[in-house]
N, C-alpha and C positions, 0 to 999 in steps of 0.2 A: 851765659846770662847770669849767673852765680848764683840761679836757684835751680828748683825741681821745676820744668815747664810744663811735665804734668797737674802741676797744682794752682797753676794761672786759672784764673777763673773767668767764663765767658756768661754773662749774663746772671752773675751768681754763682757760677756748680762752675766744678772745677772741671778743668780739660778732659782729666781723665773719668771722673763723671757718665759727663756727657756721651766719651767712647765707650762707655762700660753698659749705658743705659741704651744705646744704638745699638751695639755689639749683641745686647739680650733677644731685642727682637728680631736681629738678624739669624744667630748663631745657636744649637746647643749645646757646643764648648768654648767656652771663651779661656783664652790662658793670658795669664799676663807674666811677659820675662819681666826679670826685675833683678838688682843688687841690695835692696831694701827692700824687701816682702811685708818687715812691720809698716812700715810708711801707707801700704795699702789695706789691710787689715778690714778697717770700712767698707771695703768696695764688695768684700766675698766672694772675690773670684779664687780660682786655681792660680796658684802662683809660684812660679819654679825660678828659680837665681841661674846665670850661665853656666853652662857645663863649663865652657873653657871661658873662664874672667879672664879680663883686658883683651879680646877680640871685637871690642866694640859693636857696631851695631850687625854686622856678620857673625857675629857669634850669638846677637842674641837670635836673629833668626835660626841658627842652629839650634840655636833650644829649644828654641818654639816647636822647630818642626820634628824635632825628637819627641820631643814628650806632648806631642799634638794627638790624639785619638782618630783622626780621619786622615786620607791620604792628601789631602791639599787644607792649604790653611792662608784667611790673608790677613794680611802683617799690616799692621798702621803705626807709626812713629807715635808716641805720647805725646807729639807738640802739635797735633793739627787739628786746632779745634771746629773747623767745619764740614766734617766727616758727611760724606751723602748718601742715606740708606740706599736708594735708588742703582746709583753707579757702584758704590759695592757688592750688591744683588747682581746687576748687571753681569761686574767682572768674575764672578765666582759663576754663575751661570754658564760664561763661556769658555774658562779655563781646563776643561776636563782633559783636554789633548795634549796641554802644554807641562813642561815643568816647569814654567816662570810664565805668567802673561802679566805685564809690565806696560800702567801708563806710560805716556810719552807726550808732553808736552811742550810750547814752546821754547819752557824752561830746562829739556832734557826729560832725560828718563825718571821714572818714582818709583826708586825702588822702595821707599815706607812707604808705598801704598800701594799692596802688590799680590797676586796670588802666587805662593811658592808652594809644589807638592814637595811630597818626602822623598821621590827620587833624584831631591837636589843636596841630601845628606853628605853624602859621599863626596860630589863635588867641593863641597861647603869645608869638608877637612880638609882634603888637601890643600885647598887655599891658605886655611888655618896653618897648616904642618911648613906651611912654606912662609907663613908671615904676610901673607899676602891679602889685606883685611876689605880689599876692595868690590865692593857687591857687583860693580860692573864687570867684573873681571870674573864672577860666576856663569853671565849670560852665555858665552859664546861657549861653554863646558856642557850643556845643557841645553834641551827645546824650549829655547824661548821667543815668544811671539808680544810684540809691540803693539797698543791699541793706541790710535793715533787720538788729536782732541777733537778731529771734526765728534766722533763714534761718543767722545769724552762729554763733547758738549751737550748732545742731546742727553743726557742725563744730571748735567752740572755746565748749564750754559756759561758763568762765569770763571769755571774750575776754581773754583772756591776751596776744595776738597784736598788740593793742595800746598794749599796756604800751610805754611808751619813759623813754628815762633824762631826764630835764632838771636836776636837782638831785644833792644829796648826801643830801637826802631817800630819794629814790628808789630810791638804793641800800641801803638800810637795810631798805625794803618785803620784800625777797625774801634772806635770808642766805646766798644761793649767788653774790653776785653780788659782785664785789674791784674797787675799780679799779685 
């Protein structure tokens, strides 16, 4: 997009905002990875840069779940700005068993919007050690269990929660949303 999609604004407040202010009522640690920690400064979260830069977005869940406080933690892309207290409540509720519980909908698997424990650390390097940056390529190293969208829907009938920015397209889908 050739900006920060964190910082698109949906109704006024920016994406990351909006995650940061769900996140509060949900959570009492919020971490935010990041490669520009001043950029968020405003928000007052905890905020840690990747351990290993250029693993993209498997590296930053390696950070996350490294320097997370609790033994599971879930993960949301900064570009999806209609995050759903409800279904997130949900899938941490039911993830105790799993080291990945991973929507799955029409559109495939979500892995930025995911509960990952810390006994997916280990797995997570070696991927790294090998160059192999692909989150789905964690699952099958690892207990992970799929919640399909019927389970999805009752909590986010439209799966809204999904939704993330990648174009200029995309902004156009929903007229509340500026960058």
């Amino acid at each position: 997009m050739g900006r920060n999609k964190a910082f698109i604004k949906v109704d006024g407040q920016r994406i990351i905002e909006r995650t940061a202010n769900l996140f509060r009522e949900l959570f009492d640690d919020i971490l935010l990875v990041t490669n520009s920690p001043l950029d968020y400064l405003d928000l007052n979260l905890r905020t840690v840069t990747d351990l290993v830069p250029g693993r993209g977005s498997l590296g930053g869940i390696y950070s996350g779940l490294f320097y997370a406080s609790h033994p599971r933690a879930f993960v949301a892309a900064c570009d999806m700005p209609f995050l759903n207290q409800a279904l997130i409540r949900h899938l941490v509720d039911i993830s105790s068993r799993q080291d990945i519980l991973i929507p799955r909908t029409e559109d495939g698997q979500q892995p930025l919007h995911a509960v990952y424990s810390r006994k997916c650390l280990s797995a997570i390097e070696r991927l790294c050690e090998q160059g192999n940056l692909k989150i789905i390529d964690l699952f099958p190293r690892v207990k992970t269990k799929e919640i399909l969208s019927e389970e999805l829907r009752a909590y986010d009938p439209q799966l809204t929660s999904f939704f993330n920015i990648n174009s200029p397209e995309d902004l156009n889908r929903f007229p509340n949303l500026r960058a």
